[in-house]
Backbone as JSON Lines, residues from 0, in Angstrom:
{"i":0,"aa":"X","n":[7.32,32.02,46.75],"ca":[6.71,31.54,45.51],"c":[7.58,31.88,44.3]}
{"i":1,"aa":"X","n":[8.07,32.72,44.29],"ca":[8.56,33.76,43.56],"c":[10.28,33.03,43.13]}
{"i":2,"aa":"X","n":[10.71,32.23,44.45],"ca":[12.1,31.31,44.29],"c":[11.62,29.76,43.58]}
{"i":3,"aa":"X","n":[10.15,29.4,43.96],"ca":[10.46,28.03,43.32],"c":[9.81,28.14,41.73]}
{"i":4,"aa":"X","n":[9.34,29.04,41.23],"ca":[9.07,29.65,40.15],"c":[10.14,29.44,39.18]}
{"i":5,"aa":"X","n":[11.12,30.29,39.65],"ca":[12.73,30.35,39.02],"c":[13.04,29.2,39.28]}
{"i":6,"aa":"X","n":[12.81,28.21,40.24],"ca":[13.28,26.66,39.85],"c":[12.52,25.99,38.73]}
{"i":7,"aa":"X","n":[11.66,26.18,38.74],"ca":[10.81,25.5,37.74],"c":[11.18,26.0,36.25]}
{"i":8,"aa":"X","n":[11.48,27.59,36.17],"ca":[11.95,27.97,34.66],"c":[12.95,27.76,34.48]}
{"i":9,"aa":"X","n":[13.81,27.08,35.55],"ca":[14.97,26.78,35.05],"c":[15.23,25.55,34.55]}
{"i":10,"aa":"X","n":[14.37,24.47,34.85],"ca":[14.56,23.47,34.22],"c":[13.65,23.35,32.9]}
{"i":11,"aa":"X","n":[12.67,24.39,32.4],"ca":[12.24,24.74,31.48],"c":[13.73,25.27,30.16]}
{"i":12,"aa":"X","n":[14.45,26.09,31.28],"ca":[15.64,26.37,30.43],"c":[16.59,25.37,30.46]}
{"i":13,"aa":"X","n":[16.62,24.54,31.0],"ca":[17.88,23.41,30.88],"c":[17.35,22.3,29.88]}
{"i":14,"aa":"X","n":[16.27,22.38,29.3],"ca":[15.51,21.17,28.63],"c":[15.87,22.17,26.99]}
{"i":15,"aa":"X","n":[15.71,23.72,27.18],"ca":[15.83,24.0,25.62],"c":[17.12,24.12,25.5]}
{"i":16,"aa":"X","n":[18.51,23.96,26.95],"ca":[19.61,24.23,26.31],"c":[20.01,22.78,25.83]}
{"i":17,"aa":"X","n":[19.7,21.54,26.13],"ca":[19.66,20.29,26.14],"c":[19.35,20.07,24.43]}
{"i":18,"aa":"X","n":[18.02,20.49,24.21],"ca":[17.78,19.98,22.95],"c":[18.47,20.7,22.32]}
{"i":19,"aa":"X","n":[19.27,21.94,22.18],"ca":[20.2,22.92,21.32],"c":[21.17,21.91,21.3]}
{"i":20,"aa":"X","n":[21.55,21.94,22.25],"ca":[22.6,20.57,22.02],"c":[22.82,19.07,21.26]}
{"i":21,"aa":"X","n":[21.96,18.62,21.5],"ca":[21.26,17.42,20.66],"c":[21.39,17.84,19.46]}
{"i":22,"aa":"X","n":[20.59,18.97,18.9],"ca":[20.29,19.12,17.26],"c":[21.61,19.58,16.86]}
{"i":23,"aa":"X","n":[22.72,19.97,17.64],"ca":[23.94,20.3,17.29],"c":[24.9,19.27,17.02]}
{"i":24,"aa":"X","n":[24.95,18.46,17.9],"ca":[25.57,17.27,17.81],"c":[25.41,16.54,16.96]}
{"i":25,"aa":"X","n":[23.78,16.37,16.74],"ca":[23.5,15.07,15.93],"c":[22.04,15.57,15.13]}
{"i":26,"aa":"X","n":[21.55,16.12,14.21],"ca":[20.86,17.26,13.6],"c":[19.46,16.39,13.57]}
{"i":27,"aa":"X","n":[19.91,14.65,13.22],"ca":[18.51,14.03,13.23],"c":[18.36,13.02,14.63]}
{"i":28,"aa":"X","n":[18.7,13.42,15.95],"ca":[18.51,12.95,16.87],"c":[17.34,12.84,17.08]}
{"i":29,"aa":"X","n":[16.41,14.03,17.24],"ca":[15.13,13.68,17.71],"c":[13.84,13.39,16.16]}
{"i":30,"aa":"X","n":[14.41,13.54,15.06],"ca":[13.33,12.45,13.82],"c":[13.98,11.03,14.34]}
{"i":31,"aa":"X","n":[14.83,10.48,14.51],"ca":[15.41,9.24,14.75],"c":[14.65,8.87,16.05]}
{"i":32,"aa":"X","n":[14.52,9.39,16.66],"ca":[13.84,9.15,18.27],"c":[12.4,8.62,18.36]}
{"i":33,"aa":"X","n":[11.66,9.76,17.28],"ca":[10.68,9.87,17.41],"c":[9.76,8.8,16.35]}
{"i":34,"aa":"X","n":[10.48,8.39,15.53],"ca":[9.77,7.39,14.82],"c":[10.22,5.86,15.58]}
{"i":35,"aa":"X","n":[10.76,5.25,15.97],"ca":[10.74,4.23,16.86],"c":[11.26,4.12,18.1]}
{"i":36,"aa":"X","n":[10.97,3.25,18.51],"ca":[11.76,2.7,20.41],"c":[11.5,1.29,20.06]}
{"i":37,"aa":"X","n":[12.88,1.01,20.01],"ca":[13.43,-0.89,19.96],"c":[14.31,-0.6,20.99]}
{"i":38,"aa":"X","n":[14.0,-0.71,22.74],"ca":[15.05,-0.55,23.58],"c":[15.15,-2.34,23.79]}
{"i":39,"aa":"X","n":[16.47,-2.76,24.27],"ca":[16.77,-4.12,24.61],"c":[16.37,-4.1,25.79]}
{"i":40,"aa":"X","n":[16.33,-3.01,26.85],"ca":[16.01,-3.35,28.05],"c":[14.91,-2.91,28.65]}
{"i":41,"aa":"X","n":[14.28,-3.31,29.88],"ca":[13.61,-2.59,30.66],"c":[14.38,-2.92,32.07]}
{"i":42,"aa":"X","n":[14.03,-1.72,32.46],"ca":[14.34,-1.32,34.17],"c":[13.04,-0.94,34.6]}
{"i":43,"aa":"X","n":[13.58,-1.7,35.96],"ca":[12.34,-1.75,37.23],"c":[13.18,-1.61,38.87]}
{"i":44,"aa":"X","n":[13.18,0.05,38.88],"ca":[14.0,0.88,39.31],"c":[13.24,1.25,40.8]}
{"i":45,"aa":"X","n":[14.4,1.92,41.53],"ca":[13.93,2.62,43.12],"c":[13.17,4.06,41.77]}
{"i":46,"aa":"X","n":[12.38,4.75,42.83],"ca":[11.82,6.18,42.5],"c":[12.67,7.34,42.68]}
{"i":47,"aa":"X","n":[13.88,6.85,43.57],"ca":[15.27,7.4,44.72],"c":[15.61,8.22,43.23]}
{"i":48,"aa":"X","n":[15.23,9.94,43.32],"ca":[15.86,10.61,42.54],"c":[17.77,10.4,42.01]}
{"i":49,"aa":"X","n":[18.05,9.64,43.43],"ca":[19.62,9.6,42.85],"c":[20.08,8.4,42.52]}
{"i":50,"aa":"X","n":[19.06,7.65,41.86],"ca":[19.44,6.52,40.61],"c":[18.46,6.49,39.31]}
{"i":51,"aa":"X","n":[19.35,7.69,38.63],"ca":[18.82,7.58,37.39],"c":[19.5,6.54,36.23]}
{"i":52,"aa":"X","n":[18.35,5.72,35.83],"ca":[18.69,4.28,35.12],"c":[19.45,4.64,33.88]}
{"i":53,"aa":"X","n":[19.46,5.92,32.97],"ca":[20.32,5.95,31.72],"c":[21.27,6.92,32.68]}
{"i":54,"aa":"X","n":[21.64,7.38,33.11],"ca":[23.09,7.84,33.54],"c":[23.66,7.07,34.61]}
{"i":55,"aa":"X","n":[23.55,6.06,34.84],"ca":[24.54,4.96,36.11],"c":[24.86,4.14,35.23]}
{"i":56,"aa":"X","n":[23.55,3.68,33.63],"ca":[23.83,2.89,32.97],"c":[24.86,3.03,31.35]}
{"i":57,"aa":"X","n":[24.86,4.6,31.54],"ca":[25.82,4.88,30.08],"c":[24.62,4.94,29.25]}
{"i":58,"aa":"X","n":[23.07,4.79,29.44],"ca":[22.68,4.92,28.21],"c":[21.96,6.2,27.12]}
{"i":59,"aa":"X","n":[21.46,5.71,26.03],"ca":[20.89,7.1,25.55],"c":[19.29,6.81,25.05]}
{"i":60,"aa":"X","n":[18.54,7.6,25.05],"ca":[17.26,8.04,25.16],"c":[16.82,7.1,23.95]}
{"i":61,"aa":"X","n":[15.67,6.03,24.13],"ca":[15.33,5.2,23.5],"c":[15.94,3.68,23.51]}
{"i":62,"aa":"X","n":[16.95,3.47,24.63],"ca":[17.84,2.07,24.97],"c":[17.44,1.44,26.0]}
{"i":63,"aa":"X","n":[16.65,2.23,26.87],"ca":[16.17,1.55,28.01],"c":[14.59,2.07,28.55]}
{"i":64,"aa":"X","n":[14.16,1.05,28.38],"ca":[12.58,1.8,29.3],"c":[12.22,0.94,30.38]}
{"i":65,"aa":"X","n":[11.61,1.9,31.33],"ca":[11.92,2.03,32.43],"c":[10.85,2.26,33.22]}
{"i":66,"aa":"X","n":[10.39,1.96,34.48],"ca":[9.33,1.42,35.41],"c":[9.74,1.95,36.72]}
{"i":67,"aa":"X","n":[9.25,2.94,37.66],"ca":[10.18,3.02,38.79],"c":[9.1,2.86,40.22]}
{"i":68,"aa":"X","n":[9.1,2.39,41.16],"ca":[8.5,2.72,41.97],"c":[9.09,2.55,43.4]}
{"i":69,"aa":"X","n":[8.72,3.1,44.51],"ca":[9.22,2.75,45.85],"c":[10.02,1.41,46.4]}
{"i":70,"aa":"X","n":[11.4,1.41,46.62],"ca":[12.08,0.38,46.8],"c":[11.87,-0.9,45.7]}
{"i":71,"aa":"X","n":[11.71,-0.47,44.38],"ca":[11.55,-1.38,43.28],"c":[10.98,-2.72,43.52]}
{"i":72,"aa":"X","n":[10.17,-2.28,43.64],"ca":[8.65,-4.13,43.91],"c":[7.98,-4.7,42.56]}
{"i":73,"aa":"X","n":[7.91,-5.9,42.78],"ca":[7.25,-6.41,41.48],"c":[6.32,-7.11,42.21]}
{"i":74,"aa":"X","n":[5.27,-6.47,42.41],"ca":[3.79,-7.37,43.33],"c":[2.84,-7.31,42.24]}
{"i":75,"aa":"X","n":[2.41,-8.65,42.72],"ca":[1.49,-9.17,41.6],"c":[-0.01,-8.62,41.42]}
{"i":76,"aa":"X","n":[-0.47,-7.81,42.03],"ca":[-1.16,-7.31,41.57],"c":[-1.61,-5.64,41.11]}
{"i":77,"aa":"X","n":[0.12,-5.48,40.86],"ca":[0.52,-3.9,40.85],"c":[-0.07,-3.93,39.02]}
{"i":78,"aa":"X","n":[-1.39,-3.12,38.53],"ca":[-1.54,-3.17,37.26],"c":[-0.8,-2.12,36.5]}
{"i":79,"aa":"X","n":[-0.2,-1.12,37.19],"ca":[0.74,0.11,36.82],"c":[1.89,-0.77,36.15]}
{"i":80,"aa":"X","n":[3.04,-1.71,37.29],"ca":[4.26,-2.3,36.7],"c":[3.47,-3.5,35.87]}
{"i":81,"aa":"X","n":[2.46,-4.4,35.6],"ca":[1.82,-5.55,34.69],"c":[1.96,-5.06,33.43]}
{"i":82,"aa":"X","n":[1.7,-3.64,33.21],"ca":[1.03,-3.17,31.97],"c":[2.21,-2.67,31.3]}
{"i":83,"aa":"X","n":[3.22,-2.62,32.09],"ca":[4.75,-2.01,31.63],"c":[5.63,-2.95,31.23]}
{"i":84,"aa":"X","n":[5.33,-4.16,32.11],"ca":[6.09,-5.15,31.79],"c":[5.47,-5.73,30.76]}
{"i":85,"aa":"X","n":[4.35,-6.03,30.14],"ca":[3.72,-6.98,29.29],"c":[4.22,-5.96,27.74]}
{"i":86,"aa":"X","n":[4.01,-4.29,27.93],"ca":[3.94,-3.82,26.61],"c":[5.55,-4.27,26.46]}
{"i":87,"aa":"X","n":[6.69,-4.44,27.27],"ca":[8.6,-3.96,27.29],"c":[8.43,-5.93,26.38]}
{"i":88,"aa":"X","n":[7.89,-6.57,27.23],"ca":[8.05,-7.93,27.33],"c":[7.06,-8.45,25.18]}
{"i":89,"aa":"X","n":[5.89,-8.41,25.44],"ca":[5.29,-8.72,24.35],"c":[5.17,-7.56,22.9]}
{"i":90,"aa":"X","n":[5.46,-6.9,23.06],"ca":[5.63,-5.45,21.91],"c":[6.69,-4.94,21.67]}
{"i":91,"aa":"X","n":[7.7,-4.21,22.89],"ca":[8.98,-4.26,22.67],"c":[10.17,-4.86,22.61]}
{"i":92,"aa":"X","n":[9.8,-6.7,22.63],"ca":[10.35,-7.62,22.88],"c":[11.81,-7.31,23.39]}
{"i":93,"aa":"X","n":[11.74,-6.44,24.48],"ca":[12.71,-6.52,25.52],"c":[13.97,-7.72,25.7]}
{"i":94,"aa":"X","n":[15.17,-7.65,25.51],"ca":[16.18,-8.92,25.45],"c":[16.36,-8.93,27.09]}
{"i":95,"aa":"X","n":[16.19,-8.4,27.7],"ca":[16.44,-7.99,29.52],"c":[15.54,-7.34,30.02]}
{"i":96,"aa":"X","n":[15.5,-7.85,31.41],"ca":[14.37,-7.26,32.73],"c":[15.65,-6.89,33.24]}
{"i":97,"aa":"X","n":[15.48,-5.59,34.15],"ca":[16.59,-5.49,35.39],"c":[15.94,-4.91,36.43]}
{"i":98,"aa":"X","n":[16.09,-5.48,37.71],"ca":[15.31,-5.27,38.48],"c":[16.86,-4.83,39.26]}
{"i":99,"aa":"X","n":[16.67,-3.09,39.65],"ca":[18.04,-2.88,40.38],"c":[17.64,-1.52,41.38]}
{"i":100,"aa":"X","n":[17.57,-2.14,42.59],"ca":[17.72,-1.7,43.79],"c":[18.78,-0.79,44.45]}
{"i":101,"aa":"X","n":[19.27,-0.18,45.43],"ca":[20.31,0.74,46.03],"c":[20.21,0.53,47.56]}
{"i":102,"aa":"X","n":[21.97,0.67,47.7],"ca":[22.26,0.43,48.91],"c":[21.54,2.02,49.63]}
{"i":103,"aa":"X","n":[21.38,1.74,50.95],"ca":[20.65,3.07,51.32],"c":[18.88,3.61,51.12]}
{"i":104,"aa":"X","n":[18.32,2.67,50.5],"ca":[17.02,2.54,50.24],"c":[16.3,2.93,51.35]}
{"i":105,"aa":"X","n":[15.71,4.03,50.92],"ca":[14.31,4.72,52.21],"c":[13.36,4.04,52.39]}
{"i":106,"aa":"X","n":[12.76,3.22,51.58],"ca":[11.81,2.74,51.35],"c":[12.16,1.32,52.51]}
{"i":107,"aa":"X","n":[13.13,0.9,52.3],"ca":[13.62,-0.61,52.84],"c":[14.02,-0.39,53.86]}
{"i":108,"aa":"X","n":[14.71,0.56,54.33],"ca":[15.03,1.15,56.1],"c":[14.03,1.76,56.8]}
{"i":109,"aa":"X","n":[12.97,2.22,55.79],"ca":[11.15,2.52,56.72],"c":[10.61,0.82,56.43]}
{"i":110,"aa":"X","n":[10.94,-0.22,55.79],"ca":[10.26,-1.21,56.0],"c":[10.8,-2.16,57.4]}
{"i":111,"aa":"X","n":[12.06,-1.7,57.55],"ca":[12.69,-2.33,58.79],"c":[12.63,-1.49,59.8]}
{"i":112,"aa":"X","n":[12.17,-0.34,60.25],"ca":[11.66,0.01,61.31],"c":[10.23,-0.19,61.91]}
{"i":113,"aa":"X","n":[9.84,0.02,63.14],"ca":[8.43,0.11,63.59],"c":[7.69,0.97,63.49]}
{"i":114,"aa":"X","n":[8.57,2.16,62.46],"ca":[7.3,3.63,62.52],"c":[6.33,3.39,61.84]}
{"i":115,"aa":"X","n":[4.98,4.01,61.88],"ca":[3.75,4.6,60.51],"c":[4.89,5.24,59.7]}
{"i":116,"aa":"X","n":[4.37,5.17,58.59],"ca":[4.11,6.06,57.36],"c":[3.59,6.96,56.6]}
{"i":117,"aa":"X","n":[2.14,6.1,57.09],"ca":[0.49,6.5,56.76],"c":[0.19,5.91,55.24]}
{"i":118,"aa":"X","n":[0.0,6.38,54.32],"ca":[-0.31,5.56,53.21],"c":[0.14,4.39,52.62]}
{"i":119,"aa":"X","n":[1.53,4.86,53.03],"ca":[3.11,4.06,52.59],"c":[2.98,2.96,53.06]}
{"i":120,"aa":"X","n":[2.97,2.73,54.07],"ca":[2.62,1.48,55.21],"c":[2.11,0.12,53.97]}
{"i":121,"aa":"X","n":[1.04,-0.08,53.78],"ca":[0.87,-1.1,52.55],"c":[1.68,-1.33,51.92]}
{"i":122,"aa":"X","n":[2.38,-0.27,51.43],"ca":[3.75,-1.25,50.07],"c":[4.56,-1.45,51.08]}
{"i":123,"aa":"X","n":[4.8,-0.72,52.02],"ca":[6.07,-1.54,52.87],"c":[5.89,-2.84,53.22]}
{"i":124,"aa":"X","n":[4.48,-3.44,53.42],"ca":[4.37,-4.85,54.02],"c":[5.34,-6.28,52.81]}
{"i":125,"aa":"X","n":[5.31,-5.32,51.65],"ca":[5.86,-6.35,50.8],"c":[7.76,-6.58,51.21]}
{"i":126,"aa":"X","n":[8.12,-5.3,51.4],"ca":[9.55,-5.67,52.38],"c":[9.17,-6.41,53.45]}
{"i":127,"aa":"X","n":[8.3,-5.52,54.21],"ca":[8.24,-6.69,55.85],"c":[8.34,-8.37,55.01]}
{"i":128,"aa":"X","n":[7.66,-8.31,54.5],"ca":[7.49,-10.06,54.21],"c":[9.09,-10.59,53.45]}
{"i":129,"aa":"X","n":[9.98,-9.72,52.73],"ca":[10.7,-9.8,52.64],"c":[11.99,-10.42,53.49]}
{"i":130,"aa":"X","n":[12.01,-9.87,54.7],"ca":[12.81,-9.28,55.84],"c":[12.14,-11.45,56.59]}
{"i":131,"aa":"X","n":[10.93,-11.15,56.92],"ca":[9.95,-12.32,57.43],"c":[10.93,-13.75,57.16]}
{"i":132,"aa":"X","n":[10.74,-13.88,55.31],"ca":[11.32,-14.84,54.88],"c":[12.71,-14.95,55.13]}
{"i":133,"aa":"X","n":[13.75,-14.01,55.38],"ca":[15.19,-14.03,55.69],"c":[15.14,-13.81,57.11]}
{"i":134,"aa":"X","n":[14.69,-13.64,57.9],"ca":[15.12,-13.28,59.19],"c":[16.1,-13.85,59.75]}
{"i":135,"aa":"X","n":[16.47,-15.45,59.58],"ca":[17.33,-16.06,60.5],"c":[18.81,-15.25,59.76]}
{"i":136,"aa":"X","n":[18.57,-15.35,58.74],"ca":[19.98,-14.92,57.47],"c":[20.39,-13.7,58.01]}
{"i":137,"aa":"X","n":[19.56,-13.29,58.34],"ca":[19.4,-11.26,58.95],"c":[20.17,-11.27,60.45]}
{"i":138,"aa":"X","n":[19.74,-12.19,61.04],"ca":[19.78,-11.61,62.57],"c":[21.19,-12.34,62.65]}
{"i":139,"aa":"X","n":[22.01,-13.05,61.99],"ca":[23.24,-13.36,61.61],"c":[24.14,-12.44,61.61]}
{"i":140,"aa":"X","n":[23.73,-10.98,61.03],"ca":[24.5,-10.2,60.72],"c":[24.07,-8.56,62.01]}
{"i":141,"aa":"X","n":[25.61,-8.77,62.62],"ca":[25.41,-7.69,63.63],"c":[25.34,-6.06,63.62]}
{"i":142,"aa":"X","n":[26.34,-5.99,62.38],"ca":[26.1,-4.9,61.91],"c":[24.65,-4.02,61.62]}
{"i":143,"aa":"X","n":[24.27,-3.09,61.98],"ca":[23.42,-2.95,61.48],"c":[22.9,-2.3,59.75]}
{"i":144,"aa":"X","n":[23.94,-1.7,59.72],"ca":[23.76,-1.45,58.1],"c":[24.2,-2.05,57.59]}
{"i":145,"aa":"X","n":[25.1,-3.07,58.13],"ca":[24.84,-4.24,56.99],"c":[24.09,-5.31,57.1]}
{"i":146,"aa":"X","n":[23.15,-5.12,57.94],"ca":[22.01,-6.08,57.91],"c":[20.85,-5.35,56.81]}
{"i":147,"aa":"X","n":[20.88,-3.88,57.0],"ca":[20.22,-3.39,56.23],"c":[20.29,-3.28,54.27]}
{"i":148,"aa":"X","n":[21.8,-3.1,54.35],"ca":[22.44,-3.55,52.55],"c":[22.0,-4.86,52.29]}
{"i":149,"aa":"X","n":[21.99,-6.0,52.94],"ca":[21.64,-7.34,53.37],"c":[20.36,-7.62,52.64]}
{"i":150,"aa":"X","n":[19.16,-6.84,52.84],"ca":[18.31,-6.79,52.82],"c":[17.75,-6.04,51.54]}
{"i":151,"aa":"X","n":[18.31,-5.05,51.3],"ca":[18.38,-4.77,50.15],"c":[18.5,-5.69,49.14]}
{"i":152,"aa":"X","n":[19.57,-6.37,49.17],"ca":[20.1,-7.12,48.05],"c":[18.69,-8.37,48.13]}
{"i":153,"aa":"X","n":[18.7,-8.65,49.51],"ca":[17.32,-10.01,49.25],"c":[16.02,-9.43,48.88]}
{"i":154,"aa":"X","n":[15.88,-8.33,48.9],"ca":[14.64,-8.04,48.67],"c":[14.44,-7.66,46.49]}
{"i":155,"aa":"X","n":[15.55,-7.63,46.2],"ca":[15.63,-7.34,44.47],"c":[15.85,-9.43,44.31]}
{"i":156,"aa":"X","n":[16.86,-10.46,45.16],"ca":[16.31,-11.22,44.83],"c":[14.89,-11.68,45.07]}
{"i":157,"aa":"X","n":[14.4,-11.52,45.65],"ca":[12.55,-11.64,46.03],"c":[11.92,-11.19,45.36]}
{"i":158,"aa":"X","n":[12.15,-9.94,44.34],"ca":[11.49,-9.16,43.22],"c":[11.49,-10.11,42.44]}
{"i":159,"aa":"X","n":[13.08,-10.46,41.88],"ca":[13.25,-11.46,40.73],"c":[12.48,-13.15,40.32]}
{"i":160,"aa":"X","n":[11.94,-13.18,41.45],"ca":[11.35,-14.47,41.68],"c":[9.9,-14.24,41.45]}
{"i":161,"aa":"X","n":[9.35,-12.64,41.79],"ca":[8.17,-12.06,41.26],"c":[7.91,-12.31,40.03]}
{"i":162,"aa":"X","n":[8.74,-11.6,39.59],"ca":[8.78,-11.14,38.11],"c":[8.88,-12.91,37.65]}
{"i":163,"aa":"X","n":[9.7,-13.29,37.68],"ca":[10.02,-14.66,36.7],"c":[8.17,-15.62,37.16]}
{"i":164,"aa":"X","n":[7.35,-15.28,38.4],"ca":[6.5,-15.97,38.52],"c":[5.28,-15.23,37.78]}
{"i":165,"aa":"X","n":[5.19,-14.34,37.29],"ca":[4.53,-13.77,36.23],"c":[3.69,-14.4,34.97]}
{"i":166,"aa":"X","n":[2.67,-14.49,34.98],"ca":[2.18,-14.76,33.61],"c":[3.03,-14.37,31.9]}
{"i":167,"aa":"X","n":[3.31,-13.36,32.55],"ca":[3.76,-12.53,31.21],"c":[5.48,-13.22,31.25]}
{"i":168,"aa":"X","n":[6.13,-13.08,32.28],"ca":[7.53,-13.73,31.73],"c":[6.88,-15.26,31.03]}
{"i":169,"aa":"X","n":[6.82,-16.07,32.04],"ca":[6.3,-17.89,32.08],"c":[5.85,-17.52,30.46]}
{"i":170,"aa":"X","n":[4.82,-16.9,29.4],"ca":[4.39,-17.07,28.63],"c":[5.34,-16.78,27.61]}
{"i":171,"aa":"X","n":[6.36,-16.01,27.23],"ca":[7.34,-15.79,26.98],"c":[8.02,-16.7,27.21]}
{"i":172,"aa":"X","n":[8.63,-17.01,28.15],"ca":[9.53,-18.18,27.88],"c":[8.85,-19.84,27.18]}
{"i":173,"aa":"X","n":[7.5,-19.86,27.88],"ca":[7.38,-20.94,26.67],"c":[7.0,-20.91,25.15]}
{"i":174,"aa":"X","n":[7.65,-19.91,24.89],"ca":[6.98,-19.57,23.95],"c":[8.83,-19.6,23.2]}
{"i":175,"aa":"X","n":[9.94,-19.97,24.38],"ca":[10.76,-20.01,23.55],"c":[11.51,-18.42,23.61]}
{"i":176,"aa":"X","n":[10.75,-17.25,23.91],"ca":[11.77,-16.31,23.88],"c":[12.29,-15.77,25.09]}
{"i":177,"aa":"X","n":[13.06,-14.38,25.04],"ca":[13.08,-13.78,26.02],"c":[12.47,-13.5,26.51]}
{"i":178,"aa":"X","n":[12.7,-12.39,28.16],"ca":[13.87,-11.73,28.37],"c":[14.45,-12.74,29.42]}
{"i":179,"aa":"X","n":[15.64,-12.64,29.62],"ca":[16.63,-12.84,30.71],"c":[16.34,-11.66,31.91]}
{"i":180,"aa":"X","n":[16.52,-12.63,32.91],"ca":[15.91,-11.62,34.56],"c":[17.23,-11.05,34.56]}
{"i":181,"aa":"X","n":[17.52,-9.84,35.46],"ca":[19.01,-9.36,35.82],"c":[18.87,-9.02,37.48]}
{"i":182,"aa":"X","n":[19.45,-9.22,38.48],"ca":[19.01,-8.53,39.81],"c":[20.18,-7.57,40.08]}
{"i":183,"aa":"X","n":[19.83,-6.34,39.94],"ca":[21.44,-5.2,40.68],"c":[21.15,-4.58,41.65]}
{"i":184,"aa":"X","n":[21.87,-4.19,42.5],"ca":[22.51,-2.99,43.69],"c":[23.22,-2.21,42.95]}
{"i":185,"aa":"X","n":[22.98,-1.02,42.72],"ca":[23.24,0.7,42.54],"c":[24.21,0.55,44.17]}
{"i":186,"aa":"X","n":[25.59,1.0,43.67],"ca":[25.87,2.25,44.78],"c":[25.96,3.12,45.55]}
{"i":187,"aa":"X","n":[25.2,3.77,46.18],"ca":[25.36,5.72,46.01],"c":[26.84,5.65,46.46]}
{"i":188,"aa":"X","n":[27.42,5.12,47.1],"ca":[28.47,5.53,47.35],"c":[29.62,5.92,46.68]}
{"i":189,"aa":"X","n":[29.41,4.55,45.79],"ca":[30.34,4.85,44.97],"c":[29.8,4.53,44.04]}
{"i":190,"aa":"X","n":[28.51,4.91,43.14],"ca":[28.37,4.64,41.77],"c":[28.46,3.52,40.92]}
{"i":191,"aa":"X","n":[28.84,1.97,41.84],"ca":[28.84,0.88,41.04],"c":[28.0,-0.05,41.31]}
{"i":192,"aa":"X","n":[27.6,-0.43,40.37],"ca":[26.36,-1.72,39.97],"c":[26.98,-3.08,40.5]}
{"i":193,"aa":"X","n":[26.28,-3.78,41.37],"ca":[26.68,-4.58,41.94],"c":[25.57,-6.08,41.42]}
{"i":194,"aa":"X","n":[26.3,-6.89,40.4],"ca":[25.26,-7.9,39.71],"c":[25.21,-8.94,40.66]}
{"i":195,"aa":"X","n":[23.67,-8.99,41.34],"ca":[23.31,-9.78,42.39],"c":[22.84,-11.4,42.0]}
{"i":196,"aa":"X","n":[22.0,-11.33,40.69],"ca":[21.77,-12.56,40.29],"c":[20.95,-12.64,38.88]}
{"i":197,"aa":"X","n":[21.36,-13.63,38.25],"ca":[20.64,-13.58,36.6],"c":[19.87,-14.91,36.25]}
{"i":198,"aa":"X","n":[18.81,-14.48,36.06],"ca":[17.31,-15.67,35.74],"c":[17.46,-15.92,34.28]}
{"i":199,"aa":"X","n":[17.85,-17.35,33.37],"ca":[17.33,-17.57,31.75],"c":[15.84,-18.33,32.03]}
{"i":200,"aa":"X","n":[15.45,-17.78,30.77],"ca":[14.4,-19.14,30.66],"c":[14.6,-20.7,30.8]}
{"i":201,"aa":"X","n":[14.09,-21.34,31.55],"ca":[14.35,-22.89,31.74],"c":[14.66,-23.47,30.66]}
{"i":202,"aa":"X","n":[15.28,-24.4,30.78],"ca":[15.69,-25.32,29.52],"c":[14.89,-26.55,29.53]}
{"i":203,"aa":"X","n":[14.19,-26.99,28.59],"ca":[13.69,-28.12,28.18],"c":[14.43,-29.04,28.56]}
């Protein structure tokens, strides 16, 4: 008890050496912070502790807001990501959606196996159906992890087609504005963003 204690105060201490820093650097960082958020983007991210959306992306605190859940799904009747996307989309008039996925995804290699889960099992069905709709595309490829990267990548385009079938985008765009869809693959390997595919609003 006594060791994860000291983990916990330590990131208590890495948050006050953080803001020492900040007010050193830049004295009105956090009054500047704290009176608005005009980020251009939103991200709709894996939960995968090792893709954090402002450090893969270069950005800084108030540029991007951000949505994360298990193998990054946009299901339509998720009211957690609706309510995130409508405030990024209609309030923070968001210029970009990015819906960006990772090679290596737990979530997407437990949706392509036959094990339980136990709770998990339900959101995985939205990969299975994923996997369903590509199968012939899939079983093409012998490799097996790269049937699995494969899948990855179709399953952020399958998000993107979520998202763009949305009330909240569709009303937005006829309405004439943004956002522009973005679909990415994260690295782990090597840290680079891999731009899978980009949605505008239809043209008249």
């Amino acid at each position: 008890m006594k060791n994860r204690m000291d983990i916990i105060e330590r990131l208590l201490l890495e948050n006050k050496a953080w803001a020492a820093e900040k007010n050193t650097d830049d004295p009105k960082f956090f009054k500047r912070l704290s009176s608005i958020q005009i980020p251009d983007f939103l991200w709709i991210g894996c939960s995968d502790s090792r893709v954090p959306a402002d450090q893969i992306t270069g950005t800084q605190p108030g540029e991007i807001f951000v949505h994360r859940n298990v193998a990054n799904l946009v299901v339509k009747d998720d009211l957690n990501l609706l309510t995130v996307l409508e405030y990024a989309v209609k309030y923070l008039k968001v210029k970009h959606v990015i819906v960006c996925g990772h090679y290596g995804c737990g979530g997407v290699i437990a949706a392509d196996s036959n094990d339980s889960f136990g709770n998990i099992d339900k959101w995985l069905t939205n990969i299975k159906d994923v996997k369903k709709s590509h199968i012939n595309e899939l079983q093409q490829i012998s490799d097996k992890n790269n049937q699995i990267d494969r899948l990855v990548e179709l399953n952020v385009i399958e998000q993107i087609k979520n998202l763009a079938a949305t009330d909240i985008i569709q009303n937005s765009w006829r309405q004439g504005e943004y956002p522009i869809l973005h679909g990415w693959v994260y690295g782990l390997k090597d840290g680079i963003i891999k731009n899978i595919m980009r949605l505008d609003k239809p043209q008249d």
